[in-house]
N, C-alpha and C positions, 0 to 999 in steps of 0.2 A: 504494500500500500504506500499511496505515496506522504512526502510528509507536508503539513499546512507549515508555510511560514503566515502571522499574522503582523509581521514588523509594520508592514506599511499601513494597516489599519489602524495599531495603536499613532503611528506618528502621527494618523491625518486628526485620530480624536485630541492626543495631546495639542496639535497644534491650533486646531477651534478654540479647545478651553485656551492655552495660553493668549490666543489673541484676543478674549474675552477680559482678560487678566491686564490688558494693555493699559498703563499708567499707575499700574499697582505700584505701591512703596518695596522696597529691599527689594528681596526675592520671589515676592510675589507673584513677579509677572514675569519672570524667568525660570522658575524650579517648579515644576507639575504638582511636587505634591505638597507646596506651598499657596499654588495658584489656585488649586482644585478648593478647596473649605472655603477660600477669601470669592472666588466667582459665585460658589453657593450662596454664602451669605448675603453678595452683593445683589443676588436676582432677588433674594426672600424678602428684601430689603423694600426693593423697586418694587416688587409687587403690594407692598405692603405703602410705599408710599402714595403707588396710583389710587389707591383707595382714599388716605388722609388729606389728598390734595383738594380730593370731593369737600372735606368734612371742611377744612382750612377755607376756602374760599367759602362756604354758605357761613361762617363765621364774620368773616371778612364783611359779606354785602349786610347779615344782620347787624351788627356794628355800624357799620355806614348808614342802614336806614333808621338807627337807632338814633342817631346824631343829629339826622336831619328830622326827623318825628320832634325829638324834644327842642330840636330849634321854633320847630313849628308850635309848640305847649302840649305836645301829648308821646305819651310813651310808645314804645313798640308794638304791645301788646293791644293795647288799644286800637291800636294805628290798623293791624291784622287782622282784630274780630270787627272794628268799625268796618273796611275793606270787605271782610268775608259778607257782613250782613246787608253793603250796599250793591253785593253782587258782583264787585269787580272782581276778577281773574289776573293779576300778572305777578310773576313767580320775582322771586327775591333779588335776583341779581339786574331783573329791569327795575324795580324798583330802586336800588342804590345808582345806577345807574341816571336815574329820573333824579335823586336825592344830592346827586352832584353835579351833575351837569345841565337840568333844566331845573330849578329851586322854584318857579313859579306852577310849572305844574302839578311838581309835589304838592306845594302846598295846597293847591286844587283837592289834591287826593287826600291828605291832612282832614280838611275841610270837610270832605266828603263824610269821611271815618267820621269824625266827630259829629256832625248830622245824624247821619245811619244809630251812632251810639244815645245820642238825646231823645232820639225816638220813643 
């Protein structure tokens, strides 16, 4: 029987991961079985961060519409169930969006909120 060499297939894996590894510190991005733990961790990572980047930015715009609410004289929270019970529909990041760079129609929607709420 004849015999398998398998050299060229570990070299093509080692060298995926180590280019994976590319800008690693020390040896990291030179020694396989330095690079191999540091590429894992570094994907676990990335994937873990696509997910926080979600949570980060809706942070980010409720902050920003929080800011501009209380410039207006009403809280957040208000500013949301006023909004839900006048019917309007627009998610959070146009609203901050509206809250910095249009300040008159927020306060439109302010206004609105707190109407819908005196009801």
């Amino acid at each position: 029987m004849a015999r398998v060499k398998r050299g060229v297939n570990t070299h093509k894996r080692h060298k995926k991961l180590l280019s994976q590894a590319k800008g690693f510190y020390l040896s990291k991005h030179n020694v396989f079985r330095a690079a191999r733990p540091a590429v894992m961790r570094s994907l676990a990572t990335a994937y873990v961060g696509r997910k926080n980047r979600k949570r980060d930015f809706r942070r980010l715009w409720i902050a920003r519409i929080n800011a501009g609410a209380r410039a207006n004289g009403i809280s957040y929270s208000n500013l949301m169930h006023g909004l839900k019970l006048s019917n309007i529909d627009i998610n959070r990041k146009m609203l901050s969006e509206l809250a910095i760079y249009d300040a008159p129609a927020f306060t439109t929607l302010c206004n609105t909120a707190k109407a819908a709420i005196a009801k």
